[in-house]
Every structure is written in structure tokens, then in C-alpha cells.
N, C-alpha and C positions, 0 to 999 in steps of 0.2 A: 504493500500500500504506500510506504515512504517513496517508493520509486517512481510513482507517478507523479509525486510532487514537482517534478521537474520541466513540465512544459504548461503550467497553470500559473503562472503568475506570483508576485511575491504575496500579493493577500492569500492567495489559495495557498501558496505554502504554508502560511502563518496559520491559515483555517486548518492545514491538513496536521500540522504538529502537532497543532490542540488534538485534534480529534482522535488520531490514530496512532502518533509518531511514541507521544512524550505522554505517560499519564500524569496529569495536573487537575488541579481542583477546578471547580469552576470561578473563573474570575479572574485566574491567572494569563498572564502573558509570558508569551519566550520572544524572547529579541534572538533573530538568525545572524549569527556571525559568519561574514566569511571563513573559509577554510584558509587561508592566508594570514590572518588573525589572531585564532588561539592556536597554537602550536605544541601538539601534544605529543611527548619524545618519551616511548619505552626505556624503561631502567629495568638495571638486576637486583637494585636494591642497594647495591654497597655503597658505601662516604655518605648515606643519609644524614646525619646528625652533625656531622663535621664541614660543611661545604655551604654551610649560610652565611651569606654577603653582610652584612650587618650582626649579626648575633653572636654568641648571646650578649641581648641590651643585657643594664644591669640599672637599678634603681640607686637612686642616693637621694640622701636626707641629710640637710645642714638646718643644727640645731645647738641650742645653748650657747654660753657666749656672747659676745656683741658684735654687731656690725657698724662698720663706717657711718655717719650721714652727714652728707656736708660739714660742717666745723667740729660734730662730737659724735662720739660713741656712744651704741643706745643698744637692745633686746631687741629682739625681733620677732616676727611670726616665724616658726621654722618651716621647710619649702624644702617639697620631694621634687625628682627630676628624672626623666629616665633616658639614657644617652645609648644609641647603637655604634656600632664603631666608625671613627669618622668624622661624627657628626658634632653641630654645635647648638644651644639652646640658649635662649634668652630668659632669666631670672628674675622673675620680678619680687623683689624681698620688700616686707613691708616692717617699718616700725611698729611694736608693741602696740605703743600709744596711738597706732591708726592715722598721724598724723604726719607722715611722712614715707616714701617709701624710694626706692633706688633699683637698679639693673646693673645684675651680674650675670657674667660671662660662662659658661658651662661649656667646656670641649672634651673630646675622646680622643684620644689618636690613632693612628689607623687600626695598628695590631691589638686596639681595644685593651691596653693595660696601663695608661696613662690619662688620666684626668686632670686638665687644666683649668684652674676658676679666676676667671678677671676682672677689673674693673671697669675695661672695655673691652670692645669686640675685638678677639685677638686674630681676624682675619681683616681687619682695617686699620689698625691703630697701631702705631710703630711704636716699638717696646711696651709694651699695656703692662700695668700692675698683676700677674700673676702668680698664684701658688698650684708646682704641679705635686700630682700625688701620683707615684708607680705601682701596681700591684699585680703579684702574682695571680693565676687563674685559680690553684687552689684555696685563696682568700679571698676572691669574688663569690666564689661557691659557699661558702661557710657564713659570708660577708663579716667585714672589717672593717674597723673604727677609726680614724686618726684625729688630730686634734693641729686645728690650722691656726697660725698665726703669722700674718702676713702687714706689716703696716701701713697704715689708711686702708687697711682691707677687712681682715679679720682678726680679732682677737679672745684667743680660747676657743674658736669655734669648733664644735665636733659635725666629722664628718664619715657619715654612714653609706656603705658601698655592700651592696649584692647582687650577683646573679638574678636574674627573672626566672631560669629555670636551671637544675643540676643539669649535665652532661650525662649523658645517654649516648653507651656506646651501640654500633649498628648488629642486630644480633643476625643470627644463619637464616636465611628466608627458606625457609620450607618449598619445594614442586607447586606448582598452581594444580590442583584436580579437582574436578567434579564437584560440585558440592550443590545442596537445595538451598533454594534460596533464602535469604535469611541467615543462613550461617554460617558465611563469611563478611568479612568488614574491611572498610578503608580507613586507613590510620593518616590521617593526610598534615600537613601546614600551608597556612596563606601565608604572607609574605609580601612587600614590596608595594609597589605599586600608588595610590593615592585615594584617600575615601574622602567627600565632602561633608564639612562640617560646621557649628556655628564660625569658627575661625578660619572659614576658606577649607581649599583643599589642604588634607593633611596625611603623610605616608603611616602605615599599618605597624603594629609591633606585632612579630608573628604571633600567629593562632594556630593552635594544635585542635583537631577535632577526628570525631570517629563515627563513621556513620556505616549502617548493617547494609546486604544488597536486600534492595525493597523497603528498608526504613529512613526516616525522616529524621531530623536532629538539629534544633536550635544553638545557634553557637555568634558569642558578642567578640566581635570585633574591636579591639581598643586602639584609637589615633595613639602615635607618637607622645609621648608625655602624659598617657594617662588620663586627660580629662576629659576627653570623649569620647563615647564609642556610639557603634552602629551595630542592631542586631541584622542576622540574617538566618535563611532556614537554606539546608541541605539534603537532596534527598538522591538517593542513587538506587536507579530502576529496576525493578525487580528480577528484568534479564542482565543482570550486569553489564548494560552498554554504555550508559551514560550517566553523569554527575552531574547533578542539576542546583546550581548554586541563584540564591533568590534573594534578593531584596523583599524583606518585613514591613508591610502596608495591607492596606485593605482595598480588595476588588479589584478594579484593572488599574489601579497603579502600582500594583507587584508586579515585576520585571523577574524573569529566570530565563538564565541561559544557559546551554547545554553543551558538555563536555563531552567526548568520547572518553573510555575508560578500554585501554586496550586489554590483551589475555596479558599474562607475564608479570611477574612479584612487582612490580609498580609503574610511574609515569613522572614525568613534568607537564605542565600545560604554564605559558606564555601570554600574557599580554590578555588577561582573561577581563572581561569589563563587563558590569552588572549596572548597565544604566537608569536611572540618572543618576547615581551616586557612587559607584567605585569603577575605579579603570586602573590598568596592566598590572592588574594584579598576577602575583607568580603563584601556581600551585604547585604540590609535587604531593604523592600518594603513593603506599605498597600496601602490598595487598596483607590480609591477615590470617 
């Protein structure tokens, strides 16, 4: 039946996905991507865990202590952060007192074991005020404490550094055989890409999710730094072809767009977009 889709037009395609292609509820839409598009590449499963571009983010929290403001030193609200590697963040630290507040500099470096915090942006600002902190990977994982004091910057301030998630090594994938449906699963991560948010577009900190073949499974997506997320629903079709990733709304402005899911212990898929609100996002999944 999917095969006649091909000389009817793009509505009758859109008619024929509902109807026959994709099982979906009533109300829902699939937006057809080109095959040029998402780009979905069989894996064996090996370097799972070890081969992400950014990760592992790691959380920090600066707390206690005083921070600079203008002419004196004063308490502050303390202020979590979450940094992928690379990357740089804008701090906004507030006096105690509510009556004043200032912006610091939060950077990563690339190999993700160095954190720089400044008084300005140390990608503009020639020599900027900063204090850097180096740390091993096995003290990111346990997370670890230091205590900053840098002047006109910080003084006694502590600063708290963890991992988002432990390290998981890639364990022996098992043959792909037979099975009824239902019981097997995809163990997948999102990744990369840009979701919209009250603050404009903003890029993803991965999302780990596990969805059964035939079952559905809600899973929140959180922006960069934590303070926004976006839910979505997942569901992967009862004949293990496809992975149907959906934007969370009511009636026809839910948007789901459909993955192939090839045979073999996993996949990547590229540049995956769930309009109106996330695009190139990266997948990857093995089978369970």
C-alpha cells in the first residue's frame, strides 16, 4: 500500500501515511522528510558511550563566599551552570540583597577538564580576570569541590563540579533474532542539534531514552543550562520499521516524523527535525 504512495501527490502521500503507512492516533501529523535529510547509518554497536561530541556536560554550582560588585564585596544568590565541552555561558549572579547583580564568564575547554570563570567574556576581552580550575575525569564522576579566590572576583567562593551522568562502558551486543513484538527495545540518545525556547533557539543536553517495538514512551528534553525543557513522545512501530519521534501538543498541531530503524545491533540518524520546534537533531540507537 506504501508503494502506491508514489504517483498521488504530496497530500495523498500525507493522506496515505496516516492511513496505512504509520499507525498514529487521530489528530496527529507526520511531516515527510526527504531521504537526503535524515540520514540513517547502521552500526555494530561498538564506541557507543565514548564518541559524544560534547559530553559528558557536567553541572556546577558556585556558592558561599562573596562576590565582587562594583566598589564592595557582598553574598550572593548561589547559581548552577551546566557546561558541554567547549562551550561558554553567561552568568548572571545576583546580590543577596536583590539589589544589584553582575555577569560572569563560565568556559570549558575543549578536552572538557578545565573550567574557566571571568569577569568578562574571555572570547573578546584581552587578558579578562580569570580563575581556571583543572580536573580529572575520575572527580567529575564522584564531583568535586574547590574553593576560589581570585581578586575583584571571588573571594572564599566554593565551587561544585559533577558529571551529568557516570561513564558506561559499551557492553557485547548480542545477534539480532526473531523476537515478538514487544520484547525487544531501543536504548537510544538525542543529542545536538537546537530546540526552541522562551530564550530563542537553544542546543539539547543529551537525553537517554528506551522505548519497546510497539510501545510509546514520554521522555523531556532539557535546553543547555537546564532551565528549559521541551516534552516529546516516542513510539517505535510494532513491525520494527520505524521510530516515530513527536512533538507534545494537542490535535493537528502535533508534528511526528518518521525514522527508519534498520535490522542490525543499532543506527545513527542525522539532521533529524521535528517541526516547529527542534531541528538537526542527532540520534543514535542499538538494539536490546
Amino acid at each position: 500500500m506504501c508503494a502506491r504512495a508514489a504517483g498521488i501527490g504530496m497530500l495523498g502521500l500525507v493522506g496515505l501515511v496516516l492511513a496505512a503507512c504509520v499507525p498514529l492516533e487521530a489528530g496527529d501529523r507526520v511531516v515527510v522528510v526527504p531521504r537526503d535529510r535524515v540520514v540513517v547509518v547502521p552500526e555494530d554497536g561498538n564506541g557507543w558511550w565514548d564518541e559524544e561530541e560534547r559530553g559528558p556536560f557536567v553541572r556546577c554550582r558556585l556558592s558561599g563566599g562573596e562576590i565582587r560588585f562594583g566598589d564592595d564585596w557582598a553574598p550572593y544568590v548561589p547559581v548552577e551552570f551546566v557546561l558541554g565541552r567547549d562551550d561558554v555561558e553567561r552568568l548572571r549572579v545576583v546580590r543577596r540583597n536583590g539589589r544589584d547583580a553582575r555577569s560572569i564568564w563560565a568556559r570549558r575547554s575543549t578536552d572538557g577538564r578545565t573550567i574557566r570563570l571571568c569577569g568578562r567574556d574571555p572570547r573578546t576581552a584581552f587578558d579578562p580576570d580569570c580563575v581556571s580550575v583543572r580536573f580529572d575525569r575520575p572527580d567529575l564522576r564522584e564531583g568535586v569541590r574547590v574553593r576560589l579566590d581570585r581578586r575583584g572576583l571571588f573571594r572564599d567562593v566554593e565551587l561544585f563540579c559533577e558529571s551529568l551522568r557516570r561513564e558506561r562502558r559499551p557492553q557485547p551486543v548480542p545477534p539480532v533474532r526473531p523476537v515478538p513484538p514487544g520484547a525487544e527495545r531501543l536504548e537510544c540518545i538525542l543529542r545536538g542539534g537546537r530546540v526552541e525556547s522562551p530564550d530563542g533557539p537553544q542546543p539539547v543536553m543529551p537525553t537517554e531514552f528506551a522505548v519497546r517495538r510497539g510501545g510509546t514512551e514520554q521522555i523531556a528534553v532539557w535546553l543547555l543550562g537546564g532551565r528549559h525543557m521541551r516534552p516529546f513522545e516516542v513510539r517505535w512501530t510494532p513491525d520494527g520499521s520505524r521510530l516515530l519521534l513527536c512533538s507534545v501538543a494537542h490535535g493537528p498541531a502535533r508534528h511526528c516524523t518518521g525514522i527508519d530503524v534498520p535490522p542490525g545491533p543499532g543506527f545513527r540518524a542525522s539532521d533529524v527535525d521535528v517541526p516547529p520546534f527542534a531541528f538537526d537533531l542527532a540520534l543514535r540507537c542499538r538494539r536490546r
